[in-house]
C-alpha positions as CSV (number, residue, x, y, z in Angstrom):
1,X,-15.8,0.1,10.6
2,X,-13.5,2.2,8.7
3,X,-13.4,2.9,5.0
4,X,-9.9,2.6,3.0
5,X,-9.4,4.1,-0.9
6,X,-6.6,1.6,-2.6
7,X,-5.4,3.8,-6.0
8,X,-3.0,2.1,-8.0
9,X,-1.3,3.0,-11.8
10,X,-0.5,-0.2,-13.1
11,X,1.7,-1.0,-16.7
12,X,1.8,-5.1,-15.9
13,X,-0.7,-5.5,-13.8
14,X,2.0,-6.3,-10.9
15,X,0.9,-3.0,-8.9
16,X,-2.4,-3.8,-9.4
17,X,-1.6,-7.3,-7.5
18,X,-0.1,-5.7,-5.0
19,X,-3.1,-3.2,-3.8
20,X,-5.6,-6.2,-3.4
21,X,-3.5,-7.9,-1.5
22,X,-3.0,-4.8,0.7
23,X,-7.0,-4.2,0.4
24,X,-7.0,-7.6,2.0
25,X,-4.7,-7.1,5.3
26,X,-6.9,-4.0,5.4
27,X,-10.1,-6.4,5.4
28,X,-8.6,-9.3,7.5
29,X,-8.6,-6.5,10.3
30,X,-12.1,-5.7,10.3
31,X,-12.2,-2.4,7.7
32,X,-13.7,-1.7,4.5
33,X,-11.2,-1.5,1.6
34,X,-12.2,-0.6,-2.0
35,X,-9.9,-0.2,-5.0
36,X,-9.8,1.5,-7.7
37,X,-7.7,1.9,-11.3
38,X,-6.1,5.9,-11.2
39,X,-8.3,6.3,-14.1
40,X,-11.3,5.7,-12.3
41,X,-10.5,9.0,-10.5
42,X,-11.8,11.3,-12.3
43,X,-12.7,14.3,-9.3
44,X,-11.0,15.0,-6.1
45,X,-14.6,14.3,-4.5
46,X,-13.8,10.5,-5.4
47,X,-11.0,10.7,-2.9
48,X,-13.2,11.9,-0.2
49,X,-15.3,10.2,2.4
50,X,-12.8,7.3,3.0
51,X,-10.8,7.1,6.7
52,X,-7.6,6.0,4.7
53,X,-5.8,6.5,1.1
54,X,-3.4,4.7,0.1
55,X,-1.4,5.4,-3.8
56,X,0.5,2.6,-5.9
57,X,2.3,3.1,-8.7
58,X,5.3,1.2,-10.4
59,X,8.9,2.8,-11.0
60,X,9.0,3.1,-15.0
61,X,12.5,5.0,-15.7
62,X,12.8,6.4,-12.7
63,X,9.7,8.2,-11.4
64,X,6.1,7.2,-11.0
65,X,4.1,6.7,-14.3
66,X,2.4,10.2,-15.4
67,X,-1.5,8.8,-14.5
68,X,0.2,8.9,-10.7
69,X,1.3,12.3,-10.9
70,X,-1.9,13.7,-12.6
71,X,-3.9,12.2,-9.5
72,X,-1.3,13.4,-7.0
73,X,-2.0,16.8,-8.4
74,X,-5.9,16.1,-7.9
75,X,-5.6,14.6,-5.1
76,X,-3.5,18.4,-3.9
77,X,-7.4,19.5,-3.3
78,X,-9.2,16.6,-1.5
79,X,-8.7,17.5,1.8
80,X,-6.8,14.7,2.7
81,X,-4.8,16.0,5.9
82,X,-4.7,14.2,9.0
83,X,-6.3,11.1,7.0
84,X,-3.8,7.8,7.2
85,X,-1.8,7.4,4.1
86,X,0.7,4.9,2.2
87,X,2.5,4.2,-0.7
88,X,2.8,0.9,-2.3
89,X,4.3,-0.2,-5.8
90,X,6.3,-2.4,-7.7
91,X,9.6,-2.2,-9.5
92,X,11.9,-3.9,-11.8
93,X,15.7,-1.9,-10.7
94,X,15.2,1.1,-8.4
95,X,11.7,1.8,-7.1
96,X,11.6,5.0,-6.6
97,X,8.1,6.0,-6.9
98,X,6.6,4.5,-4.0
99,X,8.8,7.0,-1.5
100,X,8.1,9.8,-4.0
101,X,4.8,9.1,-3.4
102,X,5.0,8.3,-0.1
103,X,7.0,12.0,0.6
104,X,4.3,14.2,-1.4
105,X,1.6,12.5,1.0
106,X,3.1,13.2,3.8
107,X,4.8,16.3,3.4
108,X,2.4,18.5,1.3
109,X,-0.7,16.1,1.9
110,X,-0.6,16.2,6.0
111,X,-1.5,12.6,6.0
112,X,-0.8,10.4,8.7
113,X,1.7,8.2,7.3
114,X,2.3,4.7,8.0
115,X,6.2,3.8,8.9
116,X,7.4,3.5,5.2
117,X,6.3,2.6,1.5
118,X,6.2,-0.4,0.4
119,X,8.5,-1.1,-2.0
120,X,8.5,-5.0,-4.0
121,X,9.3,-6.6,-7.1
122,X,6.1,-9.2,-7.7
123,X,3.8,-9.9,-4.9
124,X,5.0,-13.4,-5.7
125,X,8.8,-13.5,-5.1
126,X,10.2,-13.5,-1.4
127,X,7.0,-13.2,1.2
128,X,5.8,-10.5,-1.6
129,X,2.1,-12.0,-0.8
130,X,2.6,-11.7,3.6
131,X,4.3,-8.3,3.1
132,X,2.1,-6.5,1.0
133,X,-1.1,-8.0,3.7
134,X,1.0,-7.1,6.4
135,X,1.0,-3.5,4.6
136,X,-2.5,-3.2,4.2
137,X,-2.8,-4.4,8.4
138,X,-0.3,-1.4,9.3
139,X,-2.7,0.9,8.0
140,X,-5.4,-0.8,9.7
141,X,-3.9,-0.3,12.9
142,X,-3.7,3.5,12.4
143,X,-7.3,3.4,11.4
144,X,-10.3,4.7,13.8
């Protein structure tokens, strides 16, 4: 059984929603999946030992909210290349910090990426719930 690390930076809660629900696809397939607030990160040896890691943050003008770049910039040093990787958050106009996310992890990071970020407004409007499991079973599939 593989292990999965679900980080999210939450202002509403909404992100938070929205990386259990992935934490469950992730368990419906047979994996372990823990997750954990961005301030609960407090070393890049609390990134380590996990098979997957996957960052959520919500778009707040623009970009990612700053407690999502600090652990980017920890997470820079916790060997995470070749380890599978996505990006998950919610947003009220343009989303962007998902795929900035996403593009740091896969470009500088080295992580094995799953096909995109996922990008939603609630986990509770339009198959939000079904996309954000369906999420967390992509990244089980790309799991050992």
């Amino acid at each position: 059984m593989a292990k999965a690390l679900i980080v999210y930076a939450t202002r509403t809660g909404e992100t938070e929603k929205i990386g259990n629900l992935i934490a469950e696809g992730i368990r419906f397939s047979g994996h372990e999946a823990n997750v954990a607030k961005v301030t609960e990160i407090k070393k890049e040896e609390d990134l380590k030992g996990f098979d997957a890691v996957v960052f959520g943050s919500p778009t707040y003008h623009g970009d990612m909210v700053q407690g999502m770049k600090t652990l980017l910039f920890l997470a820079e040093k916790a060997e995470l290349e070749g380890k599978v990787g996505g990006a998950f958050g919610a947003f009220g106009w343009s989303g962007e910090a998902p795929d900035r996310i996403f593009e740091t992890m896969k470009n500088i990071f080295k992580m094995k990426m799953v096909s995109i970020p996922l990008r939603l407004k609630s986990a509770n409007l339009g198959g939000g719930l079904k996309m954000a499991q369906d999420y967390g079973r992509e990244i089980a599939e790309k799991l050992p």
